[in-house]
MARBA-3410 file (N, C-alpha, C, O; in Angstrom, 1 decimal):
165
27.3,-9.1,66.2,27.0,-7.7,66.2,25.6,-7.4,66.7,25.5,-6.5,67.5 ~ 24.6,-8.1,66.3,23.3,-8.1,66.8,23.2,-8.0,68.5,22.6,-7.3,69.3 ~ 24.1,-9.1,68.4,23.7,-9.6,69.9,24.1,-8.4,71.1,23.6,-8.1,72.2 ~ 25.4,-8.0,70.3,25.7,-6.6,71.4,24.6,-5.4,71.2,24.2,-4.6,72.1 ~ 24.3,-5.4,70.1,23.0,-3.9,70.1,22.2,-4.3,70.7,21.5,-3.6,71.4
21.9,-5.9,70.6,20.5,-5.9,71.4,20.5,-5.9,73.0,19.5,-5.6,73.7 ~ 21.4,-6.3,73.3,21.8,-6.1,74.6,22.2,-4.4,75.0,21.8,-3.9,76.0 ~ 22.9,-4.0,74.2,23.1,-2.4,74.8,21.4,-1.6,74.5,20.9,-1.0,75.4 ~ 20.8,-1.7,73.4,19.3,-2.0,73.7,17.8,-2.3,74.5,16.7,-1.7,74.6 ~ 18.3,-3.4,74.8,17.7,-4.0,75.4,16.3,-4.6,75.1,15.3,-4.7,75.9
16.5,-5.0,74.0,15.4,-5.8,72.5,16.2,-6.6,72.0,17.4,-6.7,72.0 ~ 14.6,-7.5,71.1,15.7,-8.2,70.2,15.9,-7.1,68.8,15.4,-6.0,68.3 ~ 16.8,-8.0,68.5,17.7,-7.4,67.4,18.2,-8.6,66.3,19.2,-9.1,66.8 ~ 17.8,-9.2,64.8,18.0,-10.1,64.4,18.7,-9.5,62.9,18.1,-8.7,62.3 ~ 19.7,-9.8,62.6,20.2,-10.2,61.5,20.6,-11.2,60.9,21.4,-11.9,61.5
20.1,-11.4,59.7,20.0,-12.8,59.0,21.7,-12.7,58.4,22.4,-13.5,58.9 ~ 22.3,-11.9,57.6,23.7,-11.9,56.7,24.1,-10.3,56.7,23.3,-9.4,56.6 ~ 25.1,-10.2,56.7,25.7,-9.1,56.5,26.7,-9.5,55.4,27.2,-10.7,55.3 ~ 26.9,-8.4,54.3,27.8,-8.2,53.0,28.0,-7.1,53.1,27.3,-6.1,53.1 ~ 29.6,-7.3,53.2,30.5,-5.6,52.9,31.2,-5.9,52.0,31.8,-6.8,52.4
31.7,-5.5,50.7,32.4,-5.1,49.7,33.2,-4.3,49.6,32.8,-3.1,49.5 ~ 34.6,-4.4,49.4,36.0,-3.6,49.6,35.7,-2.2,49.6,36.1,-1.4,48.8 ~ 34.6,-1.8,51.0,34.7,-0.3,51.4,33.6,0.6,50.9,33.3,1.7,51.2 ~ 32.7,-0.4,49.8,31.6,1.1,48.8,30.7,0.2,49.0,30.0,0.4,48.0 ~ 30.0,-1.0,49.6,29.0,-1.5,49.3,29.0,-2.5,50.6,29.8,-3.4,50.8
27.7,-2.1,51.4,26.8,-2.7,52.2,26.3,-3.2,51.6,26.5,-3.0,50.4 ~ 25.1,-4.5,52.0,23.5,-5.3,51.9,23.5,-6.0,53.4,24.3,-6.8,53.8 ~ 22.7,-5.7,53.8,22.6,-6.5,55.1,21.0,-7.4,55.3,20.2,-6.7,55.9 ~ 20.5,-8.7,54.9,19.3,-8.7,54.6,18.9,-9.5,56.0,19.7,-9.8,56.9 ~ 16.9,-9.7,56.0,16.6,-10.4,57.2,16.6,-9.5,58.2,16.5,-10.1,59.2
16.8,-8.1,58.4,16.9,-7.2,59.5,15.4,-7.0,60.6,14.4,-6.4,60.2 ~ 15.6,-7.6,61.8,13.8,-7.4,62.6,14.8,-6.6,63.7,16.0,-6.8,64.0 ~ 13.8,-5.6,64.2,13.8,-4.6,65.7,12.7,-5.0,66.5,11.6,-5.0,65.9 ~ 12.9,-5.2,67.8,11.6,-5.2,67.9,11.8,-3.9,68.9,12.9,-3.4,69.1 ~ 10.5,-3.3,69.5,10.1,-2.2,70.4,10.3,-2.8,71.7,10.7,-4.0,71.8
10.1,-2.2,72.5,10.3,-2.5,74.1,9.4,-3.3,74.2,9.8,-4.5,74.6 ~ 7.7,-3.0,73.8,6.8,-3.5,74.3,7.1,-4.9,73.2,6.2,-5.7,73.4 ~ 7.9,-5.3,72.5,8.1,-6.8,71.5,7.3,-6.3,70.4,6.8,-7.4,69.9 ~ 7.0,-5.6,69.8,6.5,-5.2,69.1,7.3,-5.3,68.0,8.5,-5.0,68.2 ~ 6.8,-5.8,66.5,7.7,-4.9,65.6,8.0,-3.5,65.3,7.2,-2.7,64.9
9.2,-3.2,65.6,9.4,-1.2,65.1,10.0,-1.6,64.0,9.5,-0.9,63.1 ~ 11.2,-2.6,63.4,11.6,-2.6,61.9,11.6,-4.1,61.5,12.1,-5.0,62.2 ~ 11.0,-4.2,60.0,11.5,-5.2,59.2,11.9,-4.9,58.4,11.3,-4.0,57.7 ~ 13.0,-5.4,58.0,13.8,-5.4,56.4,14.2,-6.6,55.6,15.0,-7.3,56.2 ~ 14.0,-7.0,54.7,13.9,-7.9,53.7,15.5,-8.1,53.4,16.2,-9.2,53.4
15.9,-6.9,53.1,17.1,-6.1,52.3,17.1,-4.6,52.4,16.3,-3.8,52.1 ~ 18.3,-4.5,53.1,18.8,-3.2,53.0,20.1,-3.0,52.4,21.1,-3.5,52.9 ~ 20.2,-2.1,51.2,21.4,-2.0,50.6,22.1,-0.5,50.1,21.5,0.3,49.4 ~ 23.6,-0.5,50.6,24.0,0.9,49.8,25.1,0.6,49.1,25.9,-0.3,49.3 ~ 25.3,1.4,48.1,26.3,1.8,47.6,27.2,3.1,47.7,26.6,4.2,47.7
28.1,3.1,47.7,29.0,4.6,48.1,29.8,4.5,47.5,30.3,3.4,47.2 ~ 30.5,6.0,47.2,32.1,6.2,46.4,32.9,5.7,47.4,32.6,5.0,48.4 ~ 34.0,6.0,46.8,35.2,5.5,47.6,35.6,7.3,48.5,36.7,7.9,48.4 ~ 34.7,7.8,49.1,35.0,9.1,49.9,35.6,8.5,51.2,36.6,9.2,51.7 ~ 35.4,7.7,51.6,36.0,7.1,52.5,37.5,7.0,52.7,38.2,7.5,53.6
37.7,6.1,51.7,39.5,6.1,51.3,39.9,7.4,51.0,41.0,7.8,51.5 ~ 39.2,8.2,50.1,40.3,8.8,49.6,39.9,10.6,49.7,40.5,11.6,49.2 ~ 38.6,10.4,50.7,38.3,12.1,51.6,37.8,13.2,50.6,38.3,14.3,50.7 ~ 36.9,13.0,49.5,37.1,14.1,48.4,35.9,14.9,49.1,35.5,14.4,50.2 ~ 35.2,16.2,48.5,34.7,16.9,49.1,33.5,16.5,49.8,33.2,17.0,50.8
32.7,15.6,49.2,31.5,15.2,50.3,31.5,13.2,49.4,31.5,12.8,48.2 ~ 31.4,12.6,50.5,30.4,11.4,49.9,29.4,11.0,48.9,28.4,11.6,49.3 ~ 29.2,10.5,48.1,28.4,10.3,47.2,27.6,9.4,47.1,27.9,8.7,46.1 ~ 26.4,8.9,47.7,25.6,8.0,48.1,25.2,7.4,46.4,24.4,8.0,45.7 ~ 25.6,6.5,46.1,25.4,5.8,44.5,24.0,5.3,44.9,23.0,5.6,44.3
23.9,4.6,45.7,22.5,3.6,46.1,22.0,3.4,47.3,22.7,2.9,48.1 ~ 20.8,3.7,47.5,20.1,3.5,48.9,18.9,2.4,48.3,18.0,2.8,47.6 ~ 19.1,1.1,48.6,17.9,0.2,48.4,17.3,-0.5,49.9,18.0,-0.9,50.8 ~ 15.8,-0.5,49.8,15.4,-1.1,50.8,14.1,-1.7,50.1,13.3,-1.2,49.3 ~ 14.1,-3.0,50.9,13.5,-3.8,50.1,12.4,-4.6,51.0,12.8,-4.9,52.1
11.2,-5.0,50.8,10.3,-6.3,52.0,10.5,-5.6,53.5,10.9,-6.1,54.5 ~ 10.1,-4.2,53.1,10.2,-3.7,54.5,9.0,-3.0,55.4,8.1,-2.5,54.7 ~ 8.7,-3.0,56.8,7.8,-2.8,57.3,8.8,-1.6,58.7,9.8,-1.5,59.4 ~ 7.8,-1.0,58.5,8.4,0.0,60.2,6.8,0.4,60.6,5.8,0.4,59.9 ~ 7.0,0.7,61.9,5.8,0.7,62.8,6.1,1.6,64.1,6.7,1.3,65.1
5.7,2.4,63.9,5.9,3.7,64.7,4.9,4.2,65.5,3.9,4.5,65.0 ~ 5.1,4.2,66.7,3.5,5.0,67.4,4.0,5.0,68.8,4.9,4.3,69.4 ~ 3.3,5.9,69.1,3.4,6.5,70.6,1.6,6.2,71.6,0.7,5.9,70.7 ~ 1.3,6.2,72.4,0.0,5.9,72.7,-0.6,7.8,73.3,0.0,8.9,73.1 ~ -1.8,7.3,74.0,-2.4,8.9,74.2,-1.9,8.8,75.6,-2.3,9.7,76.3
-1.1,7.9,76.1,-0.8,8.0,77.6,0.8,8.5,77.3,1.4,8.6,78.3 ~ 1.3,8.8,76.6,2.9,8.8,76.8,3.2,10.1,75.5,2.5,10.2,74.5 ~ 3.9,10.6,75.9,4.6,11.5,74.4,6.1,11.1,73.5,6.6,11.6,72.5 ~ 6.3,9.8,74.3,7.3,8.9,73.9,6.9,8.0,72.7,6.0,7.1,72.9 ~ 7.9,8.2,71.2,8.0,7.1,70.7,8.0,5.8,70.6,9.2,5.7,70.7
7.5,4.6,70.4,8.3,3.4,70.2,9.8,3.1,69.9,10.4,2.0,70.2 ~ 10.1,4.0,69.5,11.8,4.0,69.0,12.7,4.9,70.0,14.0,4.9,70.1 ~ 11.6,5.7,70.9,12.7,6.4,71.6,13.8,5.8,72.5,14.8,6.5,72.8 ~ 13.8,4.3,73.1,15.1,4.2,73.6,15.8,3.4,72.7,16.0,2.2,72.9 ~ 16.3,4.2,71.3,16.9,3.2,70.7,17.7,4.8,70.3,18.7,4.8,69.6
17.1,5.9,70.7,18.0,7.5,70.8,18.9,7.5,71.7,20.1,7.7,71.5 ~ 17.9,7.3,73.0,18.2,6.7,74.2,19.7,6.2,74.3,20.7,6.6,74.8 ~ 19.5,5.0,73.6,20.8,4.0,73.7,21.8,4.5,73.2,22.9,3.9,73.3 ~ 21.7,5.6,72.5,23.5,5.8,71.9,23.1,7.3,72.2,23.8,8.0,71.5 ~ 22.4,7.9,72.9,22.9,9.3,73.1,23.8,9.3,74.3,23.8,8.2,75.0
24.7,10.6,74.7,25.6,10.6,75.6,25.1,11.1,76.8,24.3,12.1,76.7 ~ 25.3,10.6,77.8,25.2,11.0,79.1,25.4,12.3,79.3,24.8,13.1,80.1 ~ 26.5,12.8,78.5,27.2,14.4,78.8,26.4,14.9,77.7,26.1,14.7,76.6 ~ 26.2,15.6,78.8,25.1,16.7,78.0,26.0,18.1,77.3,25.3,19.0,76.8 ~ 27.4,18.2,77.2,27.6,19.4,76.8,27.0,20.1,75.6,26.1,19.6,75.0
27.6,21.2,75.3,26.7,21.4,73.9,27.5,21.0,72.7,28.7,21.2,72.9 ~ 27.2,20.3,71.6,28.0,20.5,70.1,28.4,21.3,69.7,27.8,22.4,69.8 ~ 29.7,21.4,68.9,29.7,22.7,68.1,29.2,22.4,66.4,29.2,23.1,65.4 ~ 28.6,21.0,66.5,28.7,20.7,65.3,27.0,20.9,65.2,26.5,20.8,64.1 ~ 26.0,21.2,66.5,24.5,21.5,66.5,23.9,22.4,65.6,24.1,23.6,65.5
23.2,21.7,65.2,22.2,22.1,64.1,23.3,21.7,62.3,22.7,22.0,61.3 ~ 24.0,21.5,62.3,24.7,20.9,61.5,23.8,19.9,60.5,22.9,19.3,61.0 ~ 24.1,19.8,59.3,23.5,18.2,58.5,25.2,17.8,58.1,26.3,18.3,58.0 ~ 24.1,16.4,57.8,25.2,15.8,57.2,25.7,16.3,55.1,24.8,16.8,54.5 ~ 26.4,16.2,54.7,26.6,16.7,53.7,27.0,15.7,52.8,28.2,15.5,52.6
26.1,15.1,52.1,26.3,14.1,51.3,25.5,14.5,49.8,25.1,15.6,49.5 ~ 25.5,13.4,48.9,25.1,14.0,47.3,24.7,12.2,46.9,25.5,11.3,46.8 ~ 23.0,12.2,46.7,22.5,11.1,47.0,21.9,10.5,45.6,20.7,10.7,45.2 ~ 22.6,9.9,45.0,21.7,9.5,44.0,20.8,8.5,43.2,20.0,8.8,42.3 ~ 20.9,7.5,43.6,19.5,6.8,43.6,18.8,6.0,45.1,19.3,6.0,46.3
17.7,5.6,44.7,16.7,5.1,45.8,15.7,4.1,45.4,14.8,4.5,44.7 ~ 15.8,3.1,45.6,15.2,2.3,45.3,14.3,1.3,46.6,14.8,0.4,47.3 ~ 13.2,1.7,46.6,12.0,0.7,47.9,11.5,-0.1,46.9,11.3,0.1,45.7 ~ 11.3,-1.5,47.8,10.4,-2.3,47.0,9.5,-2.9,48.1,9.9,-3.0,49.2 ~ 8.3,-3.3,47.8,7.5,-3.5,49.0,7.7,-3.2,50.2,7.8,-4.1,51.0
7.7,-1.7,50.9,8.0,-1.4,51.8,6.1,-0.5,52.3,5.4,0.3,51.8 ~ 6.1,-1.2,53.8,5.1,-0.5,54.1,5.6,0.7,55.5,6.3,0.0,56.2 ~ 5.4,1.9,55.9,5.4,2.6,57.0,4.0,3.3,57.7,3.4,4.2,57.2 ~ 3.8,2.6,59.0,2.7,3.1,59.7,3.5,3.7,60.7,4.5,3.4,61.4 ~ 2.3,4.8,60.7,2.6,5.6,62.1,0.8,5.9,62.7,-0.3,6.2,62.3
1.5,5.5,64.0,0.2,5.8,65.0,0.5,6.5,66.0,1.1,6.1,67.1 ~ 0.0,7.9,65.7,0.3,9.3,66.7,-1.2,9.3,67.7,-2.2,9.8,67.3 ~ -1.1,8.8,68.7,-2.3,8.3,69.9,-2.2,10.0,70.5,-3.2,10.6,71.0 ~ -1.0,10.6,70.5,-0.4,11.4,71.5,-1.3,12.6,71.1,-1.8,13.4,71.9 ~ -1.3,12.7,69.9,-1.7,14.2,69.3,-2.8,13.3,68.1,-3.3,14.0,67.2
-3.1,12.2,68.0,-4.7,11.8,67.3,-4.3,11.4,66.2,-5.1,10.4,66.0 ~ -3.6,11.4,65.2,-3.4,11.6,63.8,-2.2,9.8,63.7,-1.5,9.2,64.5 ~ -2.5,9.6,62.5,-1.8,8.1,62.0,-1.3,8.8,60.2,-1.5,9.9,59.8 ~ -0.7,7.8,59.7,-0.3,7.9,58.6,0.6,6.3,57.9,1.7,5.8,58.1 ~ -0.7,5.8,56.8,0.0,4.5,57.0,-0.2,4.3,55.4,-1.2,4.4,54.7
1.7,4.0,54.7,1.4,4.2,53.4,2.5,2.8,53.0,3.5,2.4,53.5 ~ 1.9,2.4,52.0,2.5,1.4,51.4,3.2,1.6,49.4,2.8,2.2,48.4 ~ 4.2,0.8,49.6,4.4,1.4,47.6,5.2,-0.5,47.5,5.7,-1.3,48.3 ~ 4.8,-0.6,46.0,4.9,-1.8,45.4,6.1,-1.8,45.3,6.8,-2.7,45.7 ~ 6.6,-0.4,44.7,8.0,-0.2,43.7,8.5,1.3,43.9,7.4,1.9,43.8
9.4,2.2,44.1,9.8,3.3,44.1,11.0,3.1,43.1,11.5,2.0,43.0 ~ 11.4,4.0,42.5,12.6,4.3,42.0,13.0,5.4,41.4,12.4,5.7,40.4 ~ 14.1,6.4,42.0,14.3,7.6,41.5,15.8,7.5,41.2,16.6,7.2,42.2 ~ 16.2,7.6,40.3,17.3,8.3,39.6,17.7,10.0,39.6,17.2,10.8,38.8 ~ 18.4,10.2,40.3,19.0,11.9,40.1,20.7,12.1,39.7,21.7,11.5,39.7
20.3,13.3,39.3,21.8,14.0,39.0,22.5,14.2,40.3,23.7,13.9,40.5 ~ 21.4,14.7,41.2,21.9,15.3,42.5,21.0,15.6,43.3,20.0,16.3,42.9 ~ 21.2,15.1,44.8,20.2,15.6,45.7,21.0,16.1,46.4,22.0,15.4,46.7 ~ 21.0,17.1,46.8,22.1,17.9,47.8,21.2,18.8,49.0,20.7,20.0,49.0 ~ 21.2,17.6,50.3,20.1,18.3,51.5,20.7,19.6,52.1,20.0,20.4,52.6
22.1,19.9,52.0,22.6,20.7,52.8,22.1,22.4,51.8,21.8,23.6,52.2 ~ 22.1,21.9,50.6,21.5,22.9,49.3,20.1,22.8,48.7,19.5,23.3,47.8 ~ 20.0,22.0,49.4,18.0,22.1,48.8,17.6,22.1,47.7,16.6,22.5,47.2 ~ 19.2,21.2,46.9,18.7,21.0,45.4,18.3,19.6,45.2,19.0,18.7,45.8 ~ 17.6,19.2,44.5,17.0,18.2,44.0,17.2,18.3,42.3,16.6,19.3,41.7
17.9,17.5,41.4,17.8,17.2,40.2,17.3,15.9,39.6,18.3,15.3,39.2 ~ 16.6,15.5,39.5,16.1,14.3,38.5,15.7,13.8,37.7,14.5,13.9,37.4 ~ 16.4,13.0,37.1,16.1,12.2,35.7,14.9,11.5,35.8,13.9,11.8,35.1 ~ 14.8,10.4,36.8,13.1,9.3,36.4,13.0,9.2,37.5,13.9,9.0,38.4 ~ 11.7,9.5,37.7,11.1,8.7,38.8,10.1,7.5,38.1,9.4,7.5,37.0
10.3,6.4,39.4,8.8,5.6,38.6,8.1,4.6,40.0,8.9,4.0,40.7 ~ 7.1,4.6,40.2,6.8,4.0,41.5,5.2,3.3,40.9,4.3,3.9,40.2 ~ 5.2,2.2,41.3,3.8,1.4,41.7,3.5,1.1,42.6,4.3,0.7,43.5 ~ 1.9,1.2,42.9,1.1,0.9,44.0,1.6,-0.5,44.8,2.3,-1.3,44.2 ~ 1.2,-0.6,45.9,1.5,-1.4,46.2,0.5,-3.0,46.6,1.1,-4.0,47.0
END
Protein backbone atom coordinates (compact mmCIF):
# COMPACT_ATOMS: atom_id res chain seq x y z
CA UNK A 1 0.00 0.00 0.00
CA UNK A 2 2.92 2.28 0.74
CA UNK A 3 4.56 1.66 -2.24
CA UNK A 4 1.59 2.72 -4.55
CA UNK A 5 1.16 6.16 -2.50
CA UNK A 6 4.55 6.71 -2.75
CA UNK A 7 4.69 6.37 -6.17
CA UNK A 8 1.35 8.10 -7.07
CA UNK A 9 3.29 10.80 -4.72
CA UNK A 10 6.20 10.76 -5.64
CA UNK A 11 8.14 10.40 -2.10
CA UNK A 12 8.98 8.04 0.17
CA UNK A 13 6.28 6.75 2.05
CA UNK A 14 7.20 3.96 4.91
CA UNK A 15 4.91 1.87 6.88
CA UNK A 16 6.18 -0.39 9.47
CA UNK A 17 2.47 -2.67 10.27
CA UNK A 18 -0.85 -2.10 9.63
CA UNK A 19 -3.85 -3.55 12.08
CA UNK A 20 -7.51 -3.52 11.16
CA UNK A 21 -9.98 -5.11 13.42
CA UNK A 22 -13.47 -6.45 12.24
CA UNK A 23 -14.37 -2.85 10.76
CA UNK A 24 -14.05 -0.25 14.18
CA UNK A 25 -10.38 -0.25 14.80
CA UNK A 26 -7.27 0.92 12.86
CA UNK A 27 -3.37 1.24 14.41
CA UNK A 28 -1.03 1.57 11.83
CA UNK A 29 2.54 2.09 13.59
CA UNK A 30 6.24 3.26 12.20
CA UNK A 31 4.42 5.77 9.69
CA UNK A 32 7.53 8.32 7.87
CA UNK A 33 6.49 10.95 4.78
CA UNK A 34 8.91 12.41 3.54
CA UNK A 35 8.53 16.15 1.51
CA UNK A 36 9.69 16.49 -2.00
CA UNK A 37 12.70 18.17 -0.93
CA UNK A 38 13.32 14.39 1.45
CA UNK A 39 12.59 16.14 4.20
CA UNK A 40 10.61 14.79 6.99
CA UNK A 41 6.79 16.23 6.64
CA UNK A 42 5.44 13.09 9.04
CA UNK A 43 6.52 10.81 11.76
CA UNK A 44 4.39 8.53 13.56
CA UNK A 45 5.23 6.10 16.19
CA UNK A 46 1.53 4.95 16.29
CA UNK A 47 -1.46 6.04 14.94
CA UNK A 48 -4.68 4.69 16.17
CA UNK A 49 -8.62 4.84 15.93
CA UNK A 50 -11.36 3.54 17.10
CA UNK A 51 -14.99 3.81 15.54
CA UNK A 52 -18.61 2.56 16.06
CA UNK A 53 -19.82 0.17 13.86
CA UNK A 54 -21.49 3.36 11.58
CA UNK A 55 -20.11 1.78 8.84
CA UNK A 56 -21.97 -1.52 8.84
CA UNK A 57 -24.87 -0.47 10.08
CA UNK A 58 -25.36 3.67 8.72
CA UNK A 59 -26.82 5.19 11.94
CA UNK A 60 -27.01 8.95 11.98
CA UNK A 61 -23.37 10.13 12.02
CA UNK A 62 -20.10 8.10 12.99
CA UNK A 63 -18.79 8.16 16.26
CA UNK A 64 -15.18 8.51 16.55
CA UNK A 65 -14.46 6.40 20.10
CA UNK A 66 -10.54 7.00 19.75
CA UNK A 67 -8.12 9.11 17.90
CA UNK A 68 -4.52 8.16 19.34
CA UNK A 69 -1.23 9.36 17.99
CA UNK A 70 1.62 8.56 19.52
CA UNK A 71 6.04 9.32 18.96
CA UNK A 72 5.00 11.80 16.45
CA UNK A 73 6.77 14.58 14.66
CA UNK A 74 5.20 16.71 11.59
CA UNK A 75 7.17 19.52 10.00
CA UNK A 76 5.52 22.01 7.97
CA UNK A 77 7.00 25.04 6.17
CA UNK A 78 6.91 26.89 3.16
CA UNK A 79 10.22 29.12 2.38
CA UNK A 80 10.11 33.18 1.69
CA UNK A 81 10.58 32.16 -2.05
CA UNK A 82 7.38 30.10 -2.63
CA UNK A 83 3.74 30.42 -1.13
CA UNK A 84 3.63 26.66 -1.43
CA UNK A 85 3.57 24.24 1.44
CA UNK A 86 5.74 21.33 2.04
CA UNK A 87 2.70 19.11 1.91
CA UNK A 88 1.14 20.81 -0.94
CA UNK A 89 1.72 17.96 -3.55
CA UNK A 90 0.33 15.48 -1.41
CA UNK A 91 -3.28 17.86 -2.10
CA UNK A 92 -2.00 17.82 -5.33
CA UNK A 93 -1.85 14.03 -5.62
CA UNK A 94 -5.41 13.17 -4.91
CA UNK A 95 -7.18 16.31 -6.00
CA UNK A 96 -9.16 15.93 -9.39
CA UNK A 97 -8.17 17.24 -12.51
CA UNK A 98 -11.91 18.21 -13.10
CA UNK A 99 -12.42 21.12 -11.86
CA UNK A 100 -16.20 21.12 -11.71
CA UNK A 101 -17.86 22.56 -8.77
CA UNK A 102 -19.16 20.34 -5.59
CA UNK A 103 -22.45 20.32 -4.42
CA UNK A 104 -21.15 19.01 -1.33
CA UNK A 105 -18.58 22.56 -1.07
CA UNK A 106 -18.13 24.12 1.92
CA UNK A 107 -19.74 20.99 3.58
CA UNK A 108 -17.88 19.25 6.92
CA UNK A 109 -17.72 16.21 7.69
CA UNK A 110 -20.23 15.15 10.43
CA UNK A 111 -18.86 13.04 12.95
CA UNK A 112 -19.23 12.95 17.15
CA UNK A 113 -15.56 12.61 18.43
CA UNK A 114 -14.75 11.34 21.64
CA UNK A 115 -11.49 10.82 22.90
CA UNK A 116 -7.85 11.96 21.94
CA UNK A 117 -5.10 10.80 23.06
CA UNK A 118 -1.14 12.36 21.84
CA UNK A 119 1.79 11.07 23.41
CA UNK A 120 5.11 12.63 22.56
CA UNK A 121 4.05 14.35 19.68
CA UNK A 122 6.02 17.36 18.44
CA UNK A 123 4.45 19.98 15.40
CA UNK A 124 6.69 22.72 13.80
CA UNK A 125 5.64 25.02 11.40
CA UNK A 126 7.95 27.36 9.59
CA UNK A 127 5.86 30.14 7.71
CA UNK A 128 9.24 31.84 5.65
CA UNK A 129 6.30 33.12 3.35
CA UNK A 130 4.58 35.48 5.70
CA UNK A 131 7.59 35.38 8.73
CA UNK A 132 5.89 33.68 11.60
CA UNK A 133 6.78 29.73 12.91
CA UNK A 134 4.97 27.87 15.56
CA UNK A 135 6.72 24.93 17.23
CA UNK A 136 4.99 23.10 20.10
CA UNK A 137 5.64 19.88 21.77
CA UNK A 138 3.28 17.89 24.61
CA UNK A 139 4.54 14.83 26.74
CA UNK A 140 0.96 13.60 27.16
CA UNK A 141 -2.61 14.92 25.94
CA UNK A 142 -5.73 13.29 26.96
CA UNK A 143 -9.24 14.51 26.65
CA UNK A 144 -12.31 12.57 27.32
CA UNK A 145 -15.68 14.09 26.06
CA UNK A 146 -19.37 13.46 26.07
CA UNK A 147 -19.30 15.09 22.64
CA UNK A 148 -17.49 17.08 20.22
CA UNK A 149 -19.81 17.90 17.47
CA UNK A 150 -17.64 20.24 14.69
CA UNK A 151 -20.69 20.58 12.44
CA UNK A 152 -22.48 22.16 16.01
CA UNK A 153 -19.75 23.80 17.71
CA UNK A 154 -20.39 21.80 20.71
CA UNK A 155 -17.72 20.74 22.78
CA UNK A 156 -18.58 18.70 26.16
CA UNK A 157 -15.99 17.43 28.45
CA UNK A 158 -15.29 15.39 31.25
CA UNK A 159 -11.14 15.45 31.76
CA UNK A 160 -8.69 16.86 30.22
CA UNK A 161 -5.08 16.08 31.39
CA UNK A 162 -1.81 16.94 29.46
CA UNK A 163 2.07 17.07 30.43
CA UNK A 164 4.83 19.07 29.20
CA UNK A 165 6.77 17.53 27.16
Amino acid sequence: MSGRLAKQLNTTIRIQHIRLDFLNQLKVEGVYIADQQNDTLLYAGAIHFRITDWFIFRKDKPVIKYIGLHNAYANLYRTAKSDEWNYQFIIDGFSSSDKKPSKQEGSTIDIDLKEVDLGNVRFYMDDAWVGSDLDFAVGSFHIDADKIDFNKKQIVIDNINATAA
